[in-house]
C-alpha positions as CSV (number, residue, x, y, z in Angstrom):
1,X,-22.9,50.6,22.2
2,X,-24.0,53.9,24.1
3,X,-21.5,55.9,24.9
4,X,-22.1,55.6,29.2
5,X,-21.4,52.0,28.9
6,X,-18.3,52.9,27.8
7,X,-17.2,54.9,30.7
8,X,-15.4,53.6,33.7
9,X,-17.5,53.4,37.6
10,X,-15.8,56.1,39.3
11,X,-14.3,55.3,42.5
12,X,-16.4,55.6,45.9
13,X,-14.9,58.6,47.6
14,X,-14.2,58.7,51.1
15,X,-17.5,60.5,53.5
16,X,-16.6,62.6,55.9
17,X,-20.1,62.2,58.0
18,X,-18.8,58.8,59.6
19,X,-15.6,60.3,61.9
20,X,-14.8,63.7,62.4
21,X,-12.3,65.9,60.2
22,X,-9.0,67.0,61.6
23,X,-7.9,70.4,61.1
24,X,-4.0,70.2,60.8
25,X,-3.6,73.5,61.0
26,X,-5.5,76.5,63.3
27,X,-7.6,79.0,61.3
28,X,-5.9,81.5,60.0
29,X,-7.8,84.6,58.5
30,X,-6.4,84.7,54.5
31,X,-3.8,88.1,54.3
32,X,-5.5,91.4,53.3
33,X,-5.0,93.0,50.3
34,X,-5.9,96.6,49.6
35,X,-9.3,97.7,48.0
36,X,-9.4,98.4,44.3
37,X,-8.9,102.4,44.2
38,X,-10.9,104.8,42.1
39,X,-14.9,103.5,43.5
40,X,-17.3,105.4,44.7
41,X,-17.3,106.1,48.9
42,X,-20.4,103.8,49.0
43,X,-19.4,100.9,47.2
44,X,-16.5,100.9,50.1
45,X,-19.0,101.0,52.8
46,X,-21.3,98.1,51.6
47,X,-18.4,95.7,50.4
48,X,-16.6,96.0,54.1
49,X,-20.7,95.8,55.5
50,X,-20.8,92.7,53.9
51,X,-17.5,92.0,54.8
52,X,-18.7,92.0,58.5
53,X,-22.0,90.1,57.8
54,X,-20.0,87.3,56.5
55,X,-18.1,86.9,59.5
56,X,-20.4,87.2,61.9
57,X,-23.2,84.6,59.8
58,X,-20.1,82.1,59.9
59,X,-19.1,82.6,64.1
60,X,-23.1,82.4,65.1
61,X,-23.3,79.1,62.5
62,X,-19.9,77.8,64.4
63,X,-21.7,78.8,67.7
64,X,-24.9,76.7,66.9
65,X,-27.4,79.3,65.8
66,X,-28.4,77.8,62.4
67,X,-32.0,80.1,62.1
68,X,-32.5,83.1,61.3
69,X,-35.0,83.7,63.7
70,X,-32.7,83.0,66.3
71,X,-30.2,85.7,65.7
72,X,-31.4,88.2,66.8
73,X,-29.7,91.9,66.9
74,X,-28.3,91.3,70.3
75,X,-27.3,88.4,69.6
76,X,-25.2,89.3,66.9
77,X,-23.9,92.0,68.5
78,X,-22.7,89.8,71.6
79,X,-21.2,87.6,68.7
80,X,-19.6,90.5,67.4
81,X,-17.9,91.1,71.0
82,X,-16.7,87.7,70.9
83,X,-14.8,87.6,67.8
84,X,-13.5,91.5,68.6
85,X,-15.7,93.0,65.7
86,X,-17.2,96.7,65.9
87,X,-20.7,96.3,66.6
88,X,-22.6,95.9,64.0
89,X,-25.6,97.9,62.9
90,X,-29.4,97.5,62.5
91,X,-28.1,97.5,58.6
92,X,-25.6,94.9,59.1
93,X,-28.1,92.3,61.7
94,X,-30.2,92.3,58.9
95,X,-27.9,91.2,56.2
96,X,-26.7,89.0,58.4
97,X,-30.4,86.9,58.7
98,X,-30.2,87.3,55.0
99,X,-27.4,85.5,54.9
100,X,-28.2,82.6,56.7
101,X,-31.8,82.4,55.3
102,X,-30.3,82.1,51.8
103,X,-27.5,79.5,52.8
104,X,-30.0,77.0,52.9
């Protein structure tokens, strides 16, 4: 007898697509813990850089902009006012289209 016969069906699981998901609790951003000391000054600069991309790819998916041609740099950068970040730079806008074009 093969050996898949063998196994048990798993149980259906439960989707999520037929009624919405309650949140139970607000977002909370996870605590901050210091950067690993001793790296060079530019491996600082593009970890918090894409840092920042991260953030801003997830507020302009939440917000409805799900294409990468559609975020454009001022568009990110009023997204950026929104959820209080620095504005971000040319750099930054395009790591952020990056980011949403290899999501998918």
């Amino acid at each position: 007898m093969p050996a898949a016969a063998l196994k048990p069906k798993p149980l259906p699981t439960q989707s999520t697509a037929k009624r919405p998901v309650l949140l139970d609790l607000p977002y909370a951003p996870v605590e901050k813990r210091p950067l690993p000391p001793g790296r060079p000054r530019d491996w600082y600069i593009t970890h918090n850089r894409r840092l920042k991309a991260l953030r801003l790819a997830i507020a302009l998916l939440d917000s409805g902009v799900y294409v990468p041609n559609q975020a454009r740099n001022e568009t990110i950068r009023t997204t950026a006012e929104l959820i209080g970040v620095h504005p971000p730079s040319d750099t930054t806008c395009h790591m952020v289209r990056a980011l949403m074009r290899y999501s998918r």
